[in-house]
N, C-alpha and C positions, 0 to 999 in steps of 0.2 A: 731322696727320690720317693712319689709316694707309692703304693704297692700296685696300684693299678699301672703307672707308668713302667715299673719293674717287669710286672709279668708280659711286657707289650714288646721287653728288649729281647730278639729270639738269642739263643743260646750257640754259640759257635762252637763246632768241634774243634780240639787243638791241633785237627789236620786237615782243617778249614772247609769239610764238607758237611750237608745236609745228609747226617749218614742214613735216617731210614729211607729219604728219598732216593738216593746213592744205591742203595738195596733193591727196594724194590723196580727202579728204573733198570739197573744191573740186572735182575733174573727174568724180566720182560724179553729184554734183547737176549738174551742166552739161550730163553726158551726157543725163540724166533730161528735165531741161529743154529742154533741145534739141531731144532725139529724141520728144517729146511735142508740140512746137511744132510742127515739122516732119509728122508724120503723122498725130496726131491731134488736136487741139487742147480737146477735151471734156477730152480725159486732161490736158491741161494745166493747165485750169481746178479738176478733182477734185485734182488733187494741188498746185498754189498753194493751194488752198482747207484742205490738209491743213496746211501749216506756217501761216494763216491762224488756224487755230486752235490749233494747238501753243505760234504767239507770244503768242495772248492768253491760253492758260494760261500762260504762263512772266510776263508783264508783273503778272497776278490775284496769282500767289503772289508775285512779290516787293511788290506791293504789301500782301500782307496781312501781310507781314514787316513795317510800319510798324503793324500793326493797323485795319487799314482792310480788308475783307470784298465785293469784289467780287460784283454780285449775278450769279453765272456764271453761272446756266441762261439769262436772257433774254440775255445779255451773248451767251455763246456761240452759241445760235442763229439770234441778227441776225449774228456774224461769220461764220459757215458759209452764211446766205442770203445774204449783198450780194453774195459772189463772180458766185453764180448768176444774181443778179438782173442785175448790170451786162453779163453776156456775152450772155444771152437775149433782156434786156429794153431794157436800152442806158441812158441816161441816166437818162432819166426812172424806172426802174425802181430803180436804184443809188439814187435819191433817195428814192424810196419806202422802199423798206429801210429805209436810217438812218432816218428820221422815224418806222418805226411800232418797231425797235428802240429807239430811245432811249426813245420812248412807252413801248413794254414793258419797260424798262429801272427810268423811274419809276413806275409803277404797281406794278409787282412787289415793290420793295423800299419801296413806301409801305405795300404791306400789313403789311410786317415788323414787330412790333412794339420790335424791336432797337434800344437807340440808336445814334446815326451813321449816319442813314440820308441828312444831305446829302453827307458824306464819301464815303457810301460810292455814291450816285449819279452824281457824279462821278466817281470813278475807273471806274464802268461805260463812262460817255458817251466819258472818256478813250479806254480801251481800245478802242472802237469809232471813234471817230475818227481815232485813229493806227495803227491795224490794217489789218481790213479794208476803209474808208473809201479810204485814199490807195492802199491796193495793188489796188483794184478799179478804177481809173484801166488799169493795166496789160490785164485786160479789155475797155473800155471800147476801147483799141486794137488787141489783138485783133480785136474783131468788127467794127471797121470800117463802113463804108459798104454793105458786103455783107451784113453778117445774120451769126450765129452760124452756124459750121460745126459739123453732128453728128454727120458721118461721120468715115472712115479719108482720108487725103488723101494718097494715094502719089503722087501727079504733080510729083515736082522742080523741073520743068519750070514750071509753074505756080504757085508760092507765091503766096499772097493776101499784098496790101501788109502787112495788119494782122501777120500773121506775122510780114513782114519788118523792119516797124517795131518790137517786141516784141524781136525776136532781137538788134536792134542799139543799143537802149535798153539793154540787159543787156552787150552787146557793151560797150560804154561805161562802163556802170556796173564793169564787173568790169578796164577799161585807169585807173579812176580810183584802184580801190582798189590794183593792184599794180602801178603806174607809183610811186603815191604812197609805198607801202609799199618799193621797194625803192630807190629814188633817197632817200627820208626813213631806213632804214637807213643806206647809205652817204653818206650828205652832211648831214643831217638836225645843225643845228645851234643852229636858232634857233624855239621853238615855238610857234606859232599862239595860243595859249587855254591855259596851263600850268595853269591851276586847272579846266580841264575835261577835257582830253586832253592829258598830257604828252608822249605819243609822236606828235600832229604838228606837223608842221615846216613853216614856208615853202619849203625846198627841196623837201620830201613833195609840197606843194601847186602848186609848177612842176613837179615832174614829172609829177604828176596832170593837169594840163594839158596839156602839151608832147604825153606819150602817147595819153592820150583827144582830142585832134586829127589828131592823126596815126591813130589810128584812125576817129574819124568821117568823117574826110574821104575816106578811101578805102573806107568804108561806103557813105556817098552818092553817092559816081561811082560805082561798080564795082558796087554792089546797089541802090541806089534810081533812080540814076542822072539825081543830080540836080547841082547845083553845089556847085563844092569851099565856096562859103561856107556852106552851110547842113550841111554838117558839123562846121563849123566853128563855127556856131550851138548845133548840137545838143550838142556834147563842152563849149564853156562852160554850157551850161544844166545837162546832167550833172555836171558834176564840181561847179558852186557846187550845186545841189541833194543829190548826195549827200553832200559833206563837211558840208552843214547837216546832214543825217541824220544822218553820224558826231556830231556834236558835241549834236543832240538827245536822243540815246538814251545817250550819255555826262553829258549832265548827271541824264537822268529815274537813271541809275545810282547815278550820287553820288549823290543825295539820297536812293534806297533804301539808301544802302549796300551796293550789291550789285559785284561784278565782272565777272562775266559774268551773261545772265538766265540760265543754265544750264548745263550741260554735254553735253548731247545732243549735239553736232557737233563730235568733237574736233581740237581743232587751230583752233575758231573759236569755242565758245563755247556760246549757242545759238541758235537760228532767230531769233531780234530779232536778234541780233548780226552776222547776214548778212542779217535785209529790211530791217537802218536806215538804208541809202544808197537803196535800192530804192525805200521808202517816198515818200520826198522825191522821185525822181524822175520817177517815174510820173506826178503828173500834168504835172509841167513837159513833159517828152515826150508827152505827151498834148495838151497847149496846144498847145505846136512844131508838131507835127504838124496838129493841127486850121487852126491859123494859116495852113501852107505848102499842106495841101489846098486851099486860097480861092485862090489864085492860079492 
């Protein structure tokens, strides 16, 4: 091959991602997320709510790459309102949503006179279940015990627990995926589910552990300022919660045939492809948390 055609062939990493892209796409959103938890938290909820609906457009079109027609207007709507509902309203509200989406999900598509219309109600209900369903749990802890904050919240000093549970849920979710990912690069020899995700490993999945411990644990002295075992609580329930996400939204993949749901976020894929540990773990951390408040 001659040298100019060599240096034109881009170089893959051996865990198949564009790592400085990977990087810096990664500390963009972190910041974003962060600095919105932190100060404001409305803006936190508007902009979760934004990749809320990006994912279920990206989940619609690969499903209709199977021929199957997502009924998107009611679909979208309910996933733009649950966000709202569960941070204002609180449970009971989140419940409400789903029930009168799904409602408006089959009514809508019963008018259609199109055939596949159980196919394609399901994959509405789908989408609204795996979406903004589990990621409104993350809300749900947000708003906490205290009520939905509407204002600017510049007091450091004071962070509201639900914030701080939010922040270290995320904290966790993001020591599961690049403990796993770089301990499963370097050692990575033996794979979990090869017919669902060949690149992880059982060393991936001790190191996903080993680090998300060692993170929560010093999450929960040092910030919540609770006992090293309910960090320790927390980082198993994250890391088996989000590696089930990994491996859920890896099988919904296979079977559309698809690689990543998109390309939007380079270096990761797209917005499913970074809420699919998320998804799964929000409400576990949501339980956690609800359980450890009772004490």
């Amino acid at each position: 091959m001659p040298a100019e055609a060599a240096a034109k062939v881009p170089r893959t990493p051996k865990a198949g991602r564009d790592l400085p892209a990977a990087i810096g796409v990664g500390l963009t959103l972190l910041v974003l997320v962060i600095g919105t938890l932190l100060f404001y938290p409305v803006g936190f909820v508007g902009l979760a709510t934004i990749f809320v609906g990006v994912g279920v457009w990206e989940v619609s079109r690969a499903i209709a790459g199977k021929g199957i027609a997502t009924p998107l207007t009611p679909v979208m709507v309910g996933a733009l309102a649950m966000p709202a509902c569960a941070y204002f309203a609180g449970p009971e509200g989140l419940l409400f949503a789903l029930v009168a989406s799904v409602a408006a999900t089959v009514l809508w598509r019963s008018l259609d006179s199109e055939p596949g219309a159980v196919k394609s109600i399901l994959a509405g209900v789908f989408a609204l279940m795996w979406i903004p369903f589990l990621l409104s749990f993350v809300f749900l802890m947000l708003r906490g015990e205290e009520g939905p904050t509407t204002g600017l919240t510049l007091d450091l000093g004071n962070i509201s627990p639900g914030v701080l549970e939010v922040i270290i849920m995320l904290l966790l979710v993001v020591a599961n995926d690049t403990f796993g990912y770089l301990v499963g690069v370097l050692f990575g020899k033996h794979p979990m589910a090869p017919k669902i995700s060949p690149k992880k490993s059982w060393e991936g999945f001790a190191g996903s552990l080993a680090g998300a411990a060692a993170v929560g644990i010093l999450a929960t002295v040092f910030i919540l300022e609770q006992p090293w075992w309910v960090g320790l609580a927390l980082a198993v329930g994250m890391v088996f919660a989000g590696t089930g996400g990994d491996f859920a939204e890896s099988m919904v993949k296979r079977e559309l045939g698809v690689k990543d749901m998109s390309n939007l976020l380079p270096g990761h894929g797209g917005v499913m492809d970074r809420l699919d540990s998320i998804l799964f773990a929000a409400p576990v951390a949501y339980a956690i948390f609800t359980v450890l408040g009772r004490f």
